[in-house]
N, C-alpha and C positions, 0 to 999 in steps of 0.2 A: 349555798350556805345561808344566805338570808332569808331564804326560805322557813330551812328549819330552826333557824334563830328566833326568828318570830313566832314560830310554831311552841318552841320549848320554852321562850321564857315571855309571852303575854296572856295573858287572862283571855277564857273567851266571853267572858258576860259584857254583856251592852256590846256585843259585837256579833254579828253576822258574814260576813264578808270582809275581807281585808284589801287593803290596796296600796301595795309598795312605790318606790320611788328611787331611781339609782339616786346615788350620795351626789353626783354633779348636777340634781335639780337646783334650778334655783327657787327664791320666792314666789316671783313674780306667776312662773307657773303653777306655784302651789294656790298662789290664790285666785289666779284664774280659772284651775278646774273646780275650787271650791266654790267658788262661785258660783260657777252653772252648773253644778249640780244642784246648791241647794236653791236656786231659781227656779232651776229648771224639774227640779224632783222635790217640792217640797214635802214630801211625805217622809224622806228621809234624815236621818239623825248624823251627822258628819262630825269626829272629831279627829282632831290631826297631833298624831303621834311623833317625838322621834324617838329610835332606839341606839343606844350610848355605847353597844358594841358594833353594828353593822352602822352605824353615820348616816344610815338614812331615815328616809321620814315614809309615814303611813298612813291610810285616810281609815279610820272604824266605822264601819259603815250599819247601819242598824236602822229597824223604822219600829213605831210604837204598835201596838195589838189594832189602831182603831184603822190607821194606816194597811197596815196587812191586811184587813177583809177588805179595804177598797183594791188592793191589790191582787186579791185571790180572783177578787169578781172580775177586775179587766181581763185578766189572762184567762177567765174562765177554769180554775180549779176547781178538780172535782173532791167530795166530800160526801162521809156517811152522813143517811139523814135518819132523823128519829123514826123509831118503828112505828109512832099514832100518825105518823104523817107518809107512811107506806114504803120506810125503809129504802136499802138501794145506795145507789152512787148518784150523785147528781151535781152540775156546775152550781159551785156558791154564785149565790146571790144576796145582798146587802139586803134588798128590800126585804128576803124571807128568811133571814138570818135566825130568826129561833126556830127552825125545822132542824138543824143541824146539830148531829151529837158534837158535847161537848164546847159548843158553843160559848157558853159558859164560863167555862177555864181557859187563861188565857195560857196559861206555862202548858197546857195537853193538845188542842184545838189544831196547832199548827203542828207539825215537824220541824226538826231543824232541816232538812233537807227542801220542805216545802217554803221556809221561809229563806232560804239562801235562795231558789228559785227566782222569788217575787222582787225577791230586792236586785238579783242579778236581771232580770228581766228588767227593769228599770232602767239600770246602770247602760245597759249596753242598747237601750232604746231612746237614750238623750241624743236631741238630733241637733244638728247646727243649723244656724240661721245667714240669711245669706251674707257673702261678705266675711262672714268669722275667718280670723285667722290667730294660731300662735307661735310666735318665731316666727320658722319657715315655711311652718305647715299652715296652708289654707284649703279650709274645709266649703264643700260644694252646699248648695240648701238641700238640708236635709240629709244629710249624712250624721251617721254615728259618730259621736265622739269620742268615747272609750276603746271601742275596737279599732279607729286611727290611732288614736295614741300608742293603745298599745305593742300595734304594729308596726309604730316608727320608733320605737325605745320609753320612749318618754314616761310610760306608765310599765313599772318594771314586770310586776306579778298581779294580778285579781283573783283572789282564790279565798275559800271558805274555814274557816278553823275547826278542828277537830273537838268534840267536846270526850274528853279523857273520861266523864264517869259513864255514856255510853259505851266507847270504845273498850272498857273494861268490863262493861257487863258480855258486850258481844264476844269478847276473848272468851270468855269460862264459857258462858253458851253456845257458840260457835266455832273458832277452834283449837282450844284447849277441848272440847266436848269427844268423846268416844262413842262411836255405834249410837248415836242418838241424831234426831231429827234436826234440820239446819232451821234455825229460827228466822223465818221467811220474812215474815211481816216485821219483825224486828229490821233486817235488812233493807226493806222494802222504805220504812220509815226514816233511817238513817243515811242508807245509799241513794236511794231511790226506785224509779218500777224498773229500768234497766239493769240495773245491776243486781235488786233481786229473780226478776226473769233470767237472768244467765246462770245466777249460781242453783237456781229454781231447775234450769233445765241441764246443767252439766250433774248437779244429783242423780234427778231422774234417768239421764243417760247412763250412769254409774247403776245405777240400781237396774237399769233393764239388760246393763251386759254380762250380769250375773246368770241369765238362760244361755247365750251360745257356750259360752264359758262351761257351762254344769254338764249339759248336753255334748260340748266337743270333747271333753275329758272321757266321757259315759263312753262314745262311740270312740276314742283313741284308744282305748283299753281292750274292746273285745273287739277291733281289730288287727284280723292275723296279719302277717306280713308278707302276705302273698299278690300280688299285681293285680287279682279282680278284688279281692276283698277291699283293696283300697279301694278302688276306681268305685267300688259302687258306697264307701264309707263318704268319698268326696262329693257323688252325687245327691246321698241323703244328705250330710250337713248343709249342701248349698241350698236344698229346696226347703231348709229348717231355716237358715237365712233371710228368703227371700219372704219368707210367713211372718219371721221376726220383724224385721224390720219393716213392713206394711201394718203390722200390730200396733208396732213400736211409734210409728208417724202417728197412726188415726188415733194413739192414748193420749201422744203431745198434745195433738191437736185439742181434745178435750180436756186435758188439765193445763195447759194454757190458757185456754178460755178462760177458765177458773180462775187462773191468778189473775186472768185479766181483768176479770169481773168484780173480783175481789180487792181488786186495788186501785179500779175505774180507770183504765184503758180501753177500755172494748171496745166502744164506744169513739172512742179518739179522733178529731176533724181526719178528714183528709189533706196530707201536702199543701193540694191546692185552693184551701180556703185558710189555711196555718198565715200566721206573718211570716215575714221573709226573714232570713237572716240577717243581722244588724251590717254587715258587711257589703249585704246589697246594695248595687247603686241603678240609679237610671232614673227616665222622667216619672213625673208624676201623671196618675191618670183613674179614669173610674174603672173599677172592674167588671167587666159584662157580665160576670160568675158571681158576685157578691155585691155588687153594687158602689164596692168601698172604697175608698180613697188607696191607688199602692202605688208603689213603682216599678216600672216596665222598663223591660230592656226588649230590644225585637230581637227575635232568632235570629234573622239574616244577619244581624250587625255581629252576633257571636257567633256563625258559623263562618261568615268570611274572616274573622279573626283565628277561629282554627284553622283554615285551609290558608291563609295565607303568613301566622306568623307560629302558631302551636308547632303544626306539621312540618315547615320548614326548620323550626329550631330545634323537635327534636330528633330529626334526622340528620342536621348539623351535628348533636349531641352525641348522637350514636356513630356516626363517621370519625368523628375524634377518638372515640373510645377505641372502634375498631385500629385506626393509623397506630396509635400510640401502642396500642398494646403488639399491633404487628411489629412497631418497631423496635418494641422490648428481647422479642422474641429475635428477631434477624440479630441485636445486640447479644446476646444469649449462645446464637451460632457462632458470630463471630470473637468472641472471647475463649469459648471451649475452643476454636479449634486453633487459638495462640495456649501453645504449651509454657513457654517463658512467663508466662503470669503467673502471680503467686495465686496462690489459694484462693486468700481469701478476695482477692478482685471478680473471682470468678460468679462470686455472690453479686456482686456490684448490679447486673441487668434487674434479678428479684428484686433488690432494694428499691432499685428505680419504681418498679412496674408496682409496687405497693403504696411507695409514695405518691405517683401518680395516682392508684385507685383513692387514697384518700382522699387526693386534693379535689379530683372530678367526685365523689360523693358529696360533698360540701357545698363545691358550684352548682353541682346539677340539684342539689336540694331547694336552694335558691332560687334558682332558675323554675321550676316546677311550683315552688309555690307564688312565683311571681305569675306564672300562666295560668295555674288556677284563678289566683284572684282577678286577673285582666279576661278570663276566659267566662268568668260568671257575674259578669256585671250586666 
């Protein structure tokens, strides 16, 4: 609910990102994270809200236009460039910042979707210094700050606000729209490359299963009902199949590109020159691959921890599951086969066996995402 609270009744101007806070924060941690942020992020704009239906409080988080290009350039975003200067996609850079269309304009230049990036990239790459601590929580050097928080409560939601006169254009363009083309790049600008690449290629998928479709209709029709005429209608549409779908991959592959190209992914580092996750931990060290400052974890230190705490716990996990439920079931036998029972007792084992599924869904959630994050450090 505070989610959508905030959602329906705050402005998004002068805001880019939001940052809630349950109602049992106190001060003292509001001005500690404010702090190091704007310490530690000066490039960003923090003002601290609260809302007088949900009682809690909220940080608006925004940075200025001059701010933003130094931030496109660290994270290397890419950008159209002018066609006298030979067009294309290319990582912004400060220093040759008039190559780039639109440059110029500050309300067009960015997305909103690319300035939620730069500032969230920011946000969840504030590291701590050693020795920090708040409350209970003491942070290692160099550890993220926002993705602890968040994962200990304390930082309720981090999330970006919708701007309503987009989202109304893409309604009537999009899908309020009939038998018309999906507004790609609109998508592309506002979701991002991922989410325009899926809805890019569930179209595309849509539109090419209009062939087997037309074709299996064609051949379901003038075939007779007789045992060969199948056997060989099955053999043509399978080898019409197997032609489709070898079409169907090598045309992805080519209008992928495209949008990839067209929206400057193609290009995109590999994994293993990317940052790491903010969530990463381990020593610090140079990287023989890039020369750069990261943090290293050793394989052996994460594969002895699968083999000796993953493995074992979730075969603990799954032995329970099996007991309990065997034992649902023997309870199950034994109740059917007391005829003095009423009825409705005779439900009693189901109940059981449901409420246990739930309660192991919830532990073993937690459980799983505690071994993920102890499994990738």
């Amino acid at each position: 609910m505070s989610h959508k609270a905030w959602m329906k009744t705050v402005p998004t101007e002068n805001c880019d990102v939001l940052m809630t806070f349950p109602d049992t924060t106190d001060d003292h941690t509001l001005l500690w994270l404010l702090n190091h942020i704007r310490l530690g992020i000066p490039e960003l704009i923090v003002q601290v809200r609260h809302h007088k239906n949900t009682r809690v409080y909220a940080f608006f988080v925004t940075a200025t236009y001059e701010s933003l290009l130094r931030g496109a350039d660290e994270i290397g975003l890419r950008k159209p460039v002018k066609a006298e200067f030979g067009g294309g996609m290319r990582s912004f850079s400060c220093e040759e910042d008039y190559i780039y269309e639109n440059i110029e304009n500050e309300l067009f230049f960015f997305t909103s979707q690319e300035r939620q990036n730069i500032i969230r990239y920011w946000l969840e790459n504030l590291r701590a210094k050693q020795g920090e601590s708040l409350h209970n929580i003491h942070f290692l050097e160099g550890q993220p700050i926002i993705p602890e928080l968040a994962a200990r409560g304390v930082i309720q939601q981090l999330f970006p606000l919708h701007e309503q006169r987009i989202l109304k254009r893409l309604m009537k363009s999009w899908v309020q729209a009939v038998c018309e083309a999906q507004p790609l790049d609109d998508i592309c600008d506002y979701f991002g490359v991922k989410i325009a690449m899926y809805f890019a290629w569930l179209g595309f998928y849509t539109s090419a299963m209009v062939y087997p479709a037309v074709f299996g209709s064609i051949l379901y029709t003038f075939t007779d009902s007789n045992q060969t005429s199948q056997d060989i209608s099955c053999v043509v549409f399978a080898i019409f199949n197997v032609i489709w779908a070898t079409l169907f991959l090598e045309e992805w592959k080519r209008r992928g590109a495209e949008f990839a190209y067209k929206w400057g992914t193609l290009d995109t580092p590999a994994e293993s020159i990317e940052e790491p996750r903010p969530q990463f931990r381990g020593i610090k060290r140079i990287s023989p691959v890039t020369s750069a400052e990261e943090f290293y974890y050793p394989p052996w230190k994460r594969l002895l921890f699968q083999c000796l705490v993953s493995l074992p716990v979730c075969l603990a996990c799954l032995s329970l599951v099996f007991l309990l439920m065997l034992g649902c079931f023997q309870l199950q036998e034994l109740v059917l086969s007391i005829q003095e029972l009423p009825r409705v007792l005779r439900f009693l084992p189901k109940i059981i066996l449901a409420v246990i599924v739930t309660a192991c869904d919830e532990l073993y959630k937690k459980v799983a995402l505690w071994l993920n994050d102890m499994g990738a450090w």
